[in-house]
C-alpha positions in Angstrom: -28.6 -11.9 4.5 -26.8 -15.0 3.1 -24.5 -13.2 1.1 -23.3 -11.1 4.3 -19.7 -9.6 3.7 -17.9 -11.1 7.0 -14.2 -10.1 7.5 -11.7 -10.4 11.0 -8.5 -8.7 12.3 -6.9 -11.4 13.6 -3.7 -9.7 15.1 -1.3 -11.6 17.4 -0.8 -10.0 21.1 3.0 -9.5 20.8 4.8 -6.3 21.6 3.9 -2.8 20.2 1.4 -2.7 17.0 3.0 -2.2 13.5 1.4 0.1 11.8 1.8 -2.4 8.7 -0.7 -4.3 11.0 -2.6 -1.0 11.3 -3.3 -1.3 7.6 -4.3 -4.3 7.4 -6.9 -3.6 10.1 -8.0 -0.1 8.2 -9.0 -2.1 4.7 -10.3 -5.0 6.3 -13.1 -2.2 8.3 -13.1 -0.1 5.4 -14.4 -2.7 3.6 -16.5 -4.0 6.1 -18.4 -0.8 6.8 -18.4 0.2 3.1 -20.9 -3.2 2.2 -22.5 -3.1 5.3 -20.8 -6.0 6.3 -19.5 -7.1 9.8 -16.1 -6.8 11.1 -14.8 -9.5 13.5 -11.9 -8.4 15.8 -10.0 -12.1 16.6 -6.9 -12.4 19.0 -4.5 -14.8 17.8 -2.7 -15.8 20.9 -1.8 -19.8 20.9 1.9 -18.8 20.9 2.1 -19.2 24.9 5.9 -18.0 24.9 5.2 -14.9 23.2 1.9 -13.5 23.5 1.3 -11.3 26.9 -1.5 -10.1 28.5 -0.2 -6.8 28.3 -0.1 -6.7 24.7 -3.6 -7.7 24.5 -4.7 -4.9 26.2 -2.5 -2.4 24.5 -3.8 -4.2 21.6 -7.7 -3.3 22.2 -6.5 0.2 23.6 -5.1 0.9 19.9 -8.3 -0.3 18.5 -10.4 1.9 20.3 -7.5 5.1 20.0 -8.0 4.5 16.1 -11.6 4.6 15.8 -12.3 0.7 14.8 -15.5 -0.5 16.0 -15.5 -4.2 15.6 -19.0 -6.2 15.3 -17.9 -8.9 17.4 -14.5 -9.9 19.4 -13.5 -9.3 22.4 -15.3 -7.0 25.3 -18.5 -7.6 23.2 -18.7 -11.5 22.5 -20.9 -12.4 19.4 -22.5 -15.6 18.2 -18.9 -17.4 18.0 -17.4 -16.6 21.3 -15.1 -16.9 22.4 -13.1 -14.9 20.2 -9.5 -15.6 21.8 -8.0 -18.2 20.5 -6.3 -19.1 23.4 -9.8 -20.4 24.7 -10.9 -22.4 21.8 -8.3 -25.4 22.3 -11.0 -27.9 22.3 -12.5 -27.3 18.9 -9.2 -27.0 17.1 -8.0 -30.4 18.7 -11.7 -32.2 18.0 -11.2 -30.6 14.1 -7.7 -31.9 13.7 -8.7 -35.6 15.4 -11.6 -35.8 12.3 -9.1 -34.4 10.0 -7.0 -37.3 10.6 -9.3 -40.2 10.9 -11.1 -38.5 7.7 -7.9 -39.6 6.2 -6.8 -35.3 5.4 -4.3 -35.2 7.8 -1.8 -37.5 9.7 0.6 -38.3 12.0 4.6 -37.8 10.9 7.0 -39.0 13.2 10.1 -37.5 11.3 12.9 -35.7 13.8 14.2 -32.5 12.9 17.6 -34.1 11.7 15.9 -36.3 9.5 14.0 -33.7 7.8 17.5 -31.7 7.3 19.1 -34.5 6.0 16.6 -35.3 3.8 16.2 -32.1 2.4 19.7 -31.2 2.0 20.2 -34.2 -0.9 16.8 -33.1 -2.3 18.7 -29.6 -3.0 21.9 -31.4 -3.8 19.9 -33.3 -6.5 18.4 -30.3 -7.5 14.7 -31.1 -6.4 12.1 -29.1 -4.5 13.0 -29.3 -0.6 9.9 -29.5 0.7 8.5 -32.2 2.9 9.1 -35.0 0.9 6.1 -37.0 2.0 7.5 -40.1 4.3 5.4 -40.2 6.5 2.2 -40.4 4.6 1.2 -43.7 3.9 2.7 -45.2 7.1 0.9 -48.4 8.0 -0.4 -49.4 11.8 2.7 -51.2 11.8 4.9 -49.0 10.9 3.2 -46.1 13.4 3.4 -48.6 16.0 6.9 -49.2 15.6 7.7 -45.5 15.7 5.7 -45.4 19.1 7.7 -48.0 20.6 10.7 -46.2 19.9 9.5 -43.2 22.0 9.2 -40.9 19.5 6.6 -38.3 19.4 5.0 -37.0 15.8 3.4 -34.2 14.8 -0.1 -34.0 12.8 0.5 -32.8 8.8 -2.2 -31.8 6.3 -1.8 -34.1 2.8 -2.3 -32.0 0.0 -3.7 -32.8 -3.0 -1.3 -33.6 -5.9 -3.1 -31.0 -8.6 -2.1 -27.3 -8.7 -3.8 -24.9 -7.0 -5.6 -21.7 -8.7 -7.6 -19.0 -7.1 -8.2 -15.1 -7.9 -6.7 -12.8 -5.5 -9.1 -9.4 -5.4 -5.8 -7.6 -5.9 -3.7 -9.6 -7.7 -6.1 -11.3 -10.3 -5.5 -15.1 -11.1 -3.2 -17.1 -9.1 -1.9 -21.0 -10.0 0.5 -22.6 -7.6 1.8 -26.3 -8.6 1.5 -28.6 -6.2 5.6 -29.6 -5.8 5.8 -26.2 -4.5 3.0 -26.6 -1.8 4.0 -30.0 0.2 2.2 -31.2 3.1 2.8 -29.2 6.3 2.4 -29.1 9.6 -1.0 -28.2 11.4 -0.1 -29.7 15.3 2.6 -29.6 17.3 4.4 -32.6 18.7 3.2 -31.6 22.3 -0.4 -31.1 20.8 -0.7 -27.6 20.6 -2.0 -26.4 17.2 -0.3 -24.3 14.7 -1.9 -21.4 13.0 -2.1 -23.1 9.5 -4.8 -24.5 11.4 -6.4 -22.2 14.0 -6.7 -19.3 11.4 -8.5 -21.4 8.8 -10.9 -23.4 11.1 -11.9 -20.3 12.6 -12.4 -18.1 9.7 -14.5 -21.4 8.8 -16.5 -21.8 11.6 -17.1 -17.7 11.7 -18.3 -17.8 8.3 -15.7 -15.2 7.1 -16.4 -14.3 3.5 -13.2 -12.1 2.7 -9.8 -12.6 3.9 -7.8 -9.8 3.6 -4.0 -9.9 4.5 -0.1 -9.1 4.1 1.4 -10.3 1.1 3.5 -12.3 2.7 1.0 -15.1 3.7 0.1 -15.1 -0.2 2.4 -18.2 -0.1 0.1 -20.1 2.2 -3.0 -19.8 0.6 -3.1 -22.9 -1.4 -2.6 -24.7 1.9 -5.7 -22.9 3.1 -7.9 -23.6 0.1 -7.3 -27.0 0.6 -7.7 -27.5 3.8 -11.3 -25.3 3.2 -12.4 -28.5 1.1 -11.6 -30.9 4.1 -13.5 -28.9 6.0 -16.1 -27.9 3.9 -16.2 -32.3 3.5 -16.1 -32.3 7.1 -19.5 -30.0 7.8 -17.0 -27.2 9.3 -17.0 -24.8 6.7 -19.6 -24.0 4.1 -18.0 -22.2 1.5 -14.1 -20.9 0.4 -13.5 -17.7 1.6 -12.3 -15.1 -1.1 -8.9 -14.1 -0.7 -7.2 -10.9 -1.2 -3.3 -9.7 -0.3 -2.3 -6.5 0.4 0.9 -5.0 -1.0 4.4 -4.9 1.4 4.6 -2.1 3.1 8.6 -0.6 2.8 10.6 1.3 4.8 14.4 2.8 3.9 16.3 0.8 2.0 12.8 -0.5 0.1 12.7 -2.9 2.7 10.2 -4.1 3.9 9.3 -2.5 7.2 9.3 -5.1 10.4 8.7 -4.9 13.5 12.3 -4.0 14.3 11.9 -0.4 12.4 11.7 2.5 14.8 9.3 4.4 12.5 7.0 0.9 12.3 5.6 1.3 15.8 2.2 2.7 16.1 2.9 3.8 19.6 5.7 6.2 18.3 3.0 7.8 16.2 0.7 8.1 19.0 2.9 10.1 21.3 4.2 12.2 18.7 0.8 13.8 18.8 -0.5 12.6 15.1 -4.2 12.6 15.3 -5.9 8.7 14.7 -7.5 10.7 11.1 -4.3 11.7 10.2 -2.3 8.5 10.9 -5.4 6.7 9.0 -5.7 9.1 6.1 -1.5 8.2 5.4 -2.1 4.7 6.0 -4.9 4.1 3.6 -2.7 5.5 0.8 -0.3 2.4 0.8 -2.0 0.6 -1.8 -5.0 3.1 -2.5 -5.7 6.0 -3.5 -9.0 8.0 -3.2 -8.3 9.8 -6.0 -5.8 11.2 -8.4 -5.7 14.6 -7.3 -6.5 14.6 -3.5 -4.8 13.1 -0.8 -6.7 14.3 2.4 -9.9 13.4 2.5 -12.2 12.1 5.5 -12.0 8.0 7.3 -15.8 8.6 6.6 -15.1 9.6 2.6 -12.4 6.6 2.9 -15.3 4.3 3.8 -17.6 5.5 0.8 -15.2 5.3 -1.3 -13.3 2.4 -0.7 -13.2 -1.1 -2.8 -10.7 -3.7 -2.5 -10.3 -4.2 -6.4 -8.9 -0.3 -6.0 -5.9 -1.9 -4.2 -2.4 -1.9 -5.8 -0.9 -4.9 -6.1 2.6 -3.0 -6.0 4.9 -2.5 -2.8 3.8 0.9 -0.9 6.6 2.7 0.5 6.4 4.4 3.8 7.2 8.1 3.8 7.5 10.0 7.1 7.5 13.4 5.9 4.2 12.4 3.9 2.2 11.0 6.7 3.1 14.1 8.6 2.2 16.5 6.3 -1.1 14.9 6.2 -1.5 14.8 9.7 -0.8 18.7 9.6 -3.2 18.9 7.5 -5.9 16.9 9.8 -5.1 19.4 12.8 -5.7 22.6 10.5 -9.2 21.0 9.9 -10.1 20.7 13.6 -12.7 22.6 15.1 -10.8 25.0 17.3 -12.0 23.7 20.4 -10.9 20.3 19.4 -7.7 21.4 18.8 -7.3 23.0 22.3 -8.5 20.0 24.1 -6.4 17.6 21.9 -3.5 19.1 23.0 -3.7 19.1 27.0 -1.5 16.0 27.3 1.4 17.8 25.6 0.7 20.9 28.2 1.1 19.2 31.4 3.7 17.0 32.9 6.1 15.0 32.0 5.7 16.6 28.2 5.6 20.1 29.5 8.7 21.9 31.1 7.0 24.6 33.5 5.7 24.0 36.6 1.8 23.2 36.5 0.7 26.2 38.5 2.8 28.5 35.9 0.2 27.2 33.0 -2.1 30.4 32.1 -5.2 28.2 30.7 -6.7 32.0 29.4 -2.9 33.0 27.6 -3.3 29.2 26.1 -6.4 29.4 24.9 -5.4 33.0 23.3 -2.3 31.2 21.5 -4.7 27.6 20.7 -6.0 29.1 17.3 -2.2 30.6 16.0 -0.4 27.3 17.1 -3.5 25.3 15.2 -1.9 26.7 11.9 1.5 25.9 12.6 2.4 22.4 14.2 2.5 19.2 12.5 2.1 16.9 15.5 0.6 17.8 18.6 3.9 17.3 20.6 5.0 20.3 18.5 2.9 22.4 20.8 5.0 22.1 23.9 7.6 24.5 22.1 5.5 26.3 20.6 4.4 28.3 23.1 6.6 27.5 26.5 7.7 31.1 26.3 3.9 31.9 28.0 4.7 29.4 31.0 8.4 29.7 31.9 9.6 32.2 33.6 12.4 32.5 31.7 12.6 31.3 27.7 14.4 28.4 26.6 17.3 30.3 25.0 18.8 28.3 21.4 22.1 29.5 20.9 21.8 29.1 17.1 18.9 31.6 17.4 20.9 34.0 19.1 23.7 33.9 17.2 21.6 33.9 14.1 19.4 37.2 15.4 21.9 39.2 17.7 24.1 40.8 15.0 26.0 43.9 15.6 23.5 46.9 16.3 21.0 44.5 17.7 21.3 46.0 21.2 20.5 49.8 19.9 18.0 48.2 17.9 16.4 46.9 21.3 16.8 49.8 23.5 14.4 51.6 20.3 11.9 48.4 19.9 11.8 48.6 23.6 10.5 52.5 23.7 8.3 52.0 21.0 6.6 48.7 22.8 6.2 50.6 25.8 4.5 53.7 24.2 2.0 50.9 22.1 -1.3 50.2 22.3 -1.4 46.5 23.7 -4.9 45.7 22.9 -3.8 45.9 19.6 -1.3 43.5 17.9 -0.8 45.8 14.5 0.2 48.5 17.1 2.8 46.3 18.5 3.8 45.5 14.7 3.9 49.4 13.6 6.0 49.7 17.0 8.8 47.6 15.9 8.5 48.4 12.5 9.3 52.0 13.2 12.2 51.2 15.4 13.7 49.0 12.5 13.4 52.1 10.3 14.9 54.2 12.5 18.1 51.6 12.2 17.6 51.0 8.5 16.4 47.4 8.8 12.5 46.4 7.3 10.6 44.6 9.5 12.0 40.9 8.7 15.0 42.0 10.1 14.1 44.0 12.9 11.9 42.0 14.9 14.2 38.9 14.6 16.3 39.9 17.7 12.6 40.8 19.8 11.5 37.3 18.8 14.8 35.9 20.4 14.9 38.4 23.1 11.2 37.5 24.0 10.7 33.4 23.0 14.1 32.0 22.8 14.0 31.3 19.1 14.0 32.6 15.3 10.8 30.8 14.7 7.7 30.4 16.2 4.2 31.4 16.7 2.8 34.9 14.8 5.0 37.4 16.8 2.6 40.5 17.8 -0.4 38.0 18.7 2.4 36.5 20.8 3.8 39.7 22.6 0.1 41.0 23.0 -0.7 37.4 25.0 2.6 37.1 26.6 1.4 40.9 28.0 3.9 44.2 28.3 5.5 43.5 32.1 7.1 39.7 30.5 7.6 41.0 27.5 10.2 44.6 28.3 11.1 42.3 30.7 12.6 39.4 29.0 13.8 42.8 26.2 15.8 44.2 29.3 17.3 40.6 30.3 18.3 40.5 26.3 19.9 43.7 26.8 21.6 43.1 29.8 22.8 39.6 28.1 24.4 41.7 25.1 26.2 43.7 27.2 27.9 41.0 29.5 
């Protein structure tokens, strides 16, 4: 199909994923999947110095962990392999040679301190501080002379001298003049090329349609267009890809959240436990909304639903207790089974705190569809119910001094007869049991089985407390009462 929407993630492999990055990734396969279109997964990795091989594969690892199938990229190949940039050298230096000798592009053999110089009495006399243009008309003569001093050059783009206008899909009509667009810098002085050209020249050559990115490359995007014409002049590219930028994400402050921000780093949201649904669900609310009166909704509904010109143009603000919510929300609508099984890496070693043969896979299984209602993240679930693996509960001071008022201990030695005489197939008899020993001390139940919830998980909140007795079984349970007892009267 001529017409074929083509869009690429094109992220760089350097440390952990943002998940300002994951955004980007989310609308650019949203949209992808929503027309049908293809979605090209590209690794920008020129920057030798700070791109790892690590990162690459932590890179694809996150892909897969979220759910993004990509069309073409890396593992799978596609029609314009290689899809690492890092192995396409060759065309980018052939494209910037015809660039230059198509007269686009050309050498500058200014030195740093020249350009400083320069541009500090361009501010001084109050003009733009760009590249002022030097180097662009040089003749052989004056190139040759520059070689014979030794010095090395680097290859800039020449704009054109008109203003610049194109319609973002979220921000509507764009004109840039051209003072504030000078001619920049597309190779390195050692050869290597920069990504004002790599990203264009590829996009070009993949026949990308849409190119959806951070705001902050908005300002680069005249230099883009026009080097689209030379390369549409040149045979590379057939047509200007449509551009769209997606709002800042912010963190506190309304900063904008970088790299540096702890709560930026998708792998902080992966072992917390949030689900990839959840994460994505939150994520696909900075900038869109699905509707006006529902927040949680499916990746599958997302895709449906989804259309770039829906995108806010306006900063999205990243709020923790938000995304969580909505991830709580995702685990409540797990099948149960699901649930269970997505929670085994926070039940074993190094997350758990029992030993592995103290793990009761039955007793967690029992607890599975009580926990599903009450965690947020699936690391919750470790504290949730360790009182069914330790031997002992992990006792919170603050809980105890919050349950274990005076009375509390004849209010135990009375739960503790009631519990024993109970029917322990039944968790309402284990509720009546303690209900009636709080009425035999004057407390209602609230009150009453506060100090057996202490006595028997450590804390003054948890899991429903008579499903969790009847699990936790009659020997642990007068058991851990009596050590509560004996604790109260030390």
């Amino acid at each position: 199909m001529a017409n074929a929407i083509r869009v690429r993630f094109c992220p760089s492999p350097t440390g952990n994923p943002h998940v300002g990055l994951v955004r980007t990734a989310l609308f650019n396969w949203a949209f992808a999947r929503h027309n049908q279109g293809t979605f090209v997964f590209r690794i920008e990795d020129t920057d030798a110095a700070r791109d790892s091989e690590e990162s690459y594969q932590q890179l694809l690892d996150s892909m897969r962990w979220l759910g993004f199938t990509w069309d073409e990229g890396p593992e799978i190949g596609g029609p314009h392999a290689p899809y690492r940039q890092s192995q396409r050298m060759d065309v980018y230096r052939d494209i910037a040679e015809r660039l230059v000798a198509n007269g686009n592009a050309y050498p500058c053999y200014c030195t740093a301190e020249e350009l400083d110089e320069r541009r500090e009495a361009a501010r001084a006399a109050g003009r733009p501080s760009g590249y002022d243009g030097h180097c662009r008309d040089l003749t052989a003569e004056q190139k040759q002379a520059y070689e014979a001093e030794g010095r090395s050059h680097i290859v800039r783009f020449r704009m054109p001298d008109e203003a610049t206008t194109f319609t973002d899909l979220v921000r509507g009509e764009i004109t840039v003049q051209a003072e504030n667009v000078t001619d920049y810098g597309i190779v390195r002085a050692n050869g290597a090329p920069l990504y004002t050209l790599v990203n264009p020249v590829d996009d070009a050559l993949m026949e990308i349609t849409h190119v959806l990115r951070g705001e902050d490359l908005l300002s680069s995007t005249p230099r883009q267009i026009a080097l689209y014409k030379a390369l549409i002049e040149l045979g590379v590219a057939k047509e200007i890809p449509a551009f769209g930028h997606l709002p800042y994400v912010m963190g506190e402050g309304n900063k904008k959240l970088s790299k540096r921000d702890p709560q930026a780093s998708l792998n902080l949201y992966r072992e917390r436990g949030f689900l990839p649904e959840g994460l994505l669900n939150y994520l696909s609310l900075l900038g869109w909304s699905f509707s006006a009166d529902q927040d949680v909704f499916s990746i599958e509904d997302m895709v449906e639903k989804f259309d770039i010109a829906d995108v806010n143009a306006n900063p999205a603000r990243f709020d923790l207790k938000k995304a969580e919510s909505i991830n709580a929300d995702h685990i409540r609508m797990l099948d149960p089974k699901a649930f269970a099984e997505a929670c085994e890496p926070w039940l074993a070693a190094p997350q758990a705190n029992w030993a592995p043969e103290d793990f009761d896979r039955a007793a967690w299984e029992a607890i599975a569809p009580y926990a599903q209602t009450r965690v947020t993240v699936l690391s919750d679930i470790t504290a949730n119910v360790d009182f069914l693996f330790l031997k002992e509960p992990v006792l919170d001071e603050a809980s105890w001094a919050k349950a274990m008022k005076e009375g509390s201990d004849a209010l135990l030695v009375t739960a503790r007869e009631k519990l024993d005489a109970a029917d322990w197939s039944d968790p309402e008899s284990l509720k009546n049991a303690v209900l009636t020993a709080g009425e035999a001390h004057g407390l209602k139940l609230g009150k009453a089985q506060a100090p057996v919830r202490v006595a028997v998980t450590g804390r003054t909140i948890g899991l429903p407390l008579f499903e969790s007795l009847q699990i936790l079984g009659k020997e642990k349970t007068l058991a851990r009462v009596d050590a509560a007892l004996a604790k109260l009267a030390g």
